[in-house]
C-alpha positions in Angstrom: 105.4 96.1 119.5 103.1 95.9 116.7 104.6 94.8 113.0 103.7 96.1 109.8 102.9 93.0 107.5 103.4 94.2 103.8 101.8 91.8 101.5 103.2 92.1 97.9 100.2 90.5 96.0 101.5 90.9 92.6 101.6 88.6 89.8 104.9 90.7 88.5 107.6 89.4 90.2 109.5 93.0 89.1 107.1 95.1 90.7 107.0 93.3 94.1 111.3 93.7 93.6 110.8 97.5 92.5 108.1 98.0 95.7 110.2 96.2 97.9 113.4 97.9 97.8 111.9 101.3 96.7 110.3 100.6 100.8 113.9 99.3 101.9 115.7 102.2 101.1 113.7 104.8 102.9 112.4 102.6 106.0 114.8 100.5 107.9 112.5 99.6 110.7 112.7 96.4 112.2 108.8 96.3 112.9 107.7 95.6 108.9 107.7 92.7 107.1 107.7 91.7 103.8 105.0 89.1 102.2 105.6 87.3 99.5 101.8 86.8 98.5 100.2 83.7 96.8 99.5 85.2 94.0 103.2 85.8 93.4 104.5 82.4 94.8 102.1 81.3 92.3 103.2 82.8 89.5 107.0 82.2 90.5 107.4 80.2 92.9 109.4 80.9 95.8 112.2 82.6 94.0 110.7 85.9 95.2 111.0 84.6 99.1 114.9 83.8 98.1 115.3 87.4 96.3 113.9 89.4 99.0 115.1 88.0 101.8 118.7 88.2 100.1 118.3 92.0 99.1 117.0 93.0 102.8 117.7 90.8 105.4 114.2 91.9 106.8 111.6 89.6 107.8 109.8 87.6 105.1 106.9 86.2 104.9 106.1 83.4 102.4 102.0 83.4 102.0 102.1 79.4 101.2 98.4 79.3 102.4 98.9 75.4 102.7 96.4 73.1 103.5 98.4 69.7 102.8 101.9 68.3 102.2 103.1 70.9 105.2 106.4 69.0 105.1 106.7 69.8 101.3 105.4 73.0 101.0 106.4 75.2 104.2 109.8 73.0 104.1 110.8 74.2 100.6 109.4 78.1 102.2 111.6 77.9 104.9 114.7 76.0 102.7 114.2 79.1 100.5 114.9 82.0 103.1 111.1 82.6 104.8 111.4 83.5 108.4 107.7 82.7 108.3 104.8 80.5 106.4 101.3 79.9 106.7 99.0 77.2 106.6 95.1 77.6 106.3 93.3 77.1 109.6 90.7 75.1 107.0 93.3 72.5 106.6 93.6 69.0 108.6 95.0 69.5 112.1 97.8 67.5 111.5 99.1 69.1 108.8 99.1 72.5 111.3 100.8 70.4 114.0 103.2 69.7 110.8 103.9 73.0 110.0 104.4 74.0 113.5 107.0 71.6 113.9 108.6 72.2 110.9 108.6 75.9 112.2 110.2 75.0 115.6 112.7 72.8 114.3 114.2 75.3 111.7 113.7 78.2 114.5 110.5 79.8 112.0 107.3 80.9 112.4 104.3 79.4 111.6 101.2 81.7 111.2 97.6 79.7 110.9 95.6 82.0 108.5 92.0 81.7 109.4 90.4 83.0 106.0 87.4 81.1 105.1 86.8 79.9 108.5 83.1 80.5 109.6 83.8 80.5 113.2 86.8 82.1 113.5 87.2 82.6 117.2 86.2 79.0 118.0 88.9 77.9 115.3 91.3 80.1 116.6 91.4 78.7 119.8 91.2 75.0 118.8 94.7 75.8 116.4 96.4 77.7 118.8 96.6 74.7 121.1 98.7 73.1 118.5 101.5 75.9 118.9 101.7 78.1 116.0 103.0 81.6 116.9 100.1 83.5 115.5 97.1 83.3 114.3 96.0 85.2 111.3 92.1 86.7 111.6 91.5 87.5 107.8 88.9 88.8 105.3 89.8 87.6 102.1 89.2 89.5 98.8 86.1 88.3 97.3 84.2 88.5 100.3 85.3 92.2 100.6 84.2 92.9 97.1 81.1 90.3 97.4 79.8 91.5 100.9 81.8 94.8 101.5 83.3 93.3 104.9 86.7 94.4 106.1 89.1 92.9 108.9 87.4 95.3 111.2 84.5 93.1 111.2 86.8 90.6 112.9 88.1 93.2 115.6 86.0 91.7 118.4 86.6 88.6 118.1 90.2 89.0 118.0 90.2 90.0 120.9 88.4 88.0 122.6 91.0 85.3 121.4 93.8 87.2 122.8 92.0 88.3 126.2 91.1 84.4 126.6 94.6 82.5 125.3 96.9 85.1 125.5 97.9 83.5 121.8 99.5 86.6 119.7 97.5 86.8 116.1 97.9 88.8 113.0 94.6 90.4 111.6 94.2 91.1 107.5 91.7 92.0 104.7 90.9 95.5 103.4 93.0 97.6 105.9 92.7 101.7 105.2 95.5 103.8 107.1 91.8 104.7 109.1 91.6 101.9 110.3 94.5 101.6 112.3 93.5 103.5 115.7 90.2 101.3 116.1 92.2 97.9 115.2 95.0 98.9 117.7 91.9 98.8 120.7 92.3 95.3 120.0 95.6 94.9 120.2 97.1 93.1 117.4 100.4 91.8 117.1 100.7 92.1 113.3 98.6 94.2 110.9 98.5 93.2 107.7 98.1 95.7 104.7 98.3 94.8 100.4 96.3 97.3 98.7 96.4 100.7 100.5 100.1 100.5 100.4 101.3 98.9 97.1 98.4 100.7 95.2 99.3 104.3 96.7 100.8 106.9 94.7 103.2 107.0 97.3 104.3 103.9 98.8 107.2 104.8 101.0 105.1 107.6 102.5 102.2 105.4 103.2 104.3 102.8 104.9 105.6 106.2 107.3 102.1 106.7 107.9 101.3 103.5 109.1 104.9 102.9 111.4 103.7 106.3 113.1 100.4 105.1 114.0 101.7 101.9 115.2 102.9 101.4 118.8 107.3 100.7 119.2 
């Protein structure tokens, strides 16, 4: 199974709400999750995770992007409802051993987001020797707009780190609904998609047109 990772990177707590349950109503599929992006944890804390998770029951994902104080940070996530945090592969490795006990005591999941990294595959494999359940290949926004690179870019070595550890990783930045067949070569366990969805003109649909391409 492949999951559909829905990151809600809004600033407007009422729009992720609006997005969320507009998507709730029309999909109940068990393999999409909801993410509760920075910028919105930022702008209001983690009453979104708490909100969400309440309204759906479906899996949520608190983007905490931490890189110290995991016991503080991905506690308070996982206090608040997440089923899942991450911490940033650029962080100290024992605040990711931390997290991922924090994550096995409270039965979470821990995702290591590797944005930033400059050799992600060589990261990748050093942090998934600490345990976390997935590792997140990512292409963050500025370097898309700065250097027009997308998650594809990371395809290959994704894979690599899959072929060689067997670890399960989620893969993120730019994703187009045209993407999905070439990124699905390389088997990913999560795909993670912002724009193409919550900046649609048709949300729900978009989301269908993702879950069909996507493997059950």
């Amino acid at each position: 199974m492949t999951y559909l990772q829905i990151a809600l990177d809004f600033t407007s707590m009422t729009k992720a709400l609006d997005l969320v349950m507009a998507i709730f109503r029309e999909v109940r599929d068990r393999r999409v999750w909801f993410e509760v992006g920075t910028p919105l944890i930022k702008s209001w804390g983690l009453i979104p995770v708490r909100l969400i998770k309440e309204a759906t029951n479906m899996f949520v994902v608190a983007d905490t992007k931490t890189i110290d104080a995991a016991e503080l940070e991905i506690g308070e996530a996982f206090k608040s409802g997440a089923d899942a945090a991450t911490v940033l592969g650029l962080a100290d490795d024992s605040t990711i051993r931390a997290g991922v006990e924090l994550a096995k005591t409270n039965g979470k999941t821990l995702i290591v987001d590797l944005i930033g990294v400059q050799k992600p595959y060589e990261r990748a494999v050093q942090v998934y020797s600490m345990g976390p359940d997935y590792v997140l290949f990512h292409i963050g926004v500025d370097v898309q707009r700065a250097r027009g690179l997308t998650a594809v870019e990371l395809v290959k070595e994704a894979y690599r780190f899959k072929r060689e550890t067997g670890g399960r990783y989620c893969i993120a930045g730019g994703i187009k609904l045209e993407d999905v067949d070439r990124l699905l070569e390389a088997e990913p366990d999560v795909i993670v998609v912002g724009g193409a969805i919550t900046r649609s003109s048709n949300p729900v649909k978009t989301v269908l047109d993702f879950l069909e391409k996507l493997p059950k």
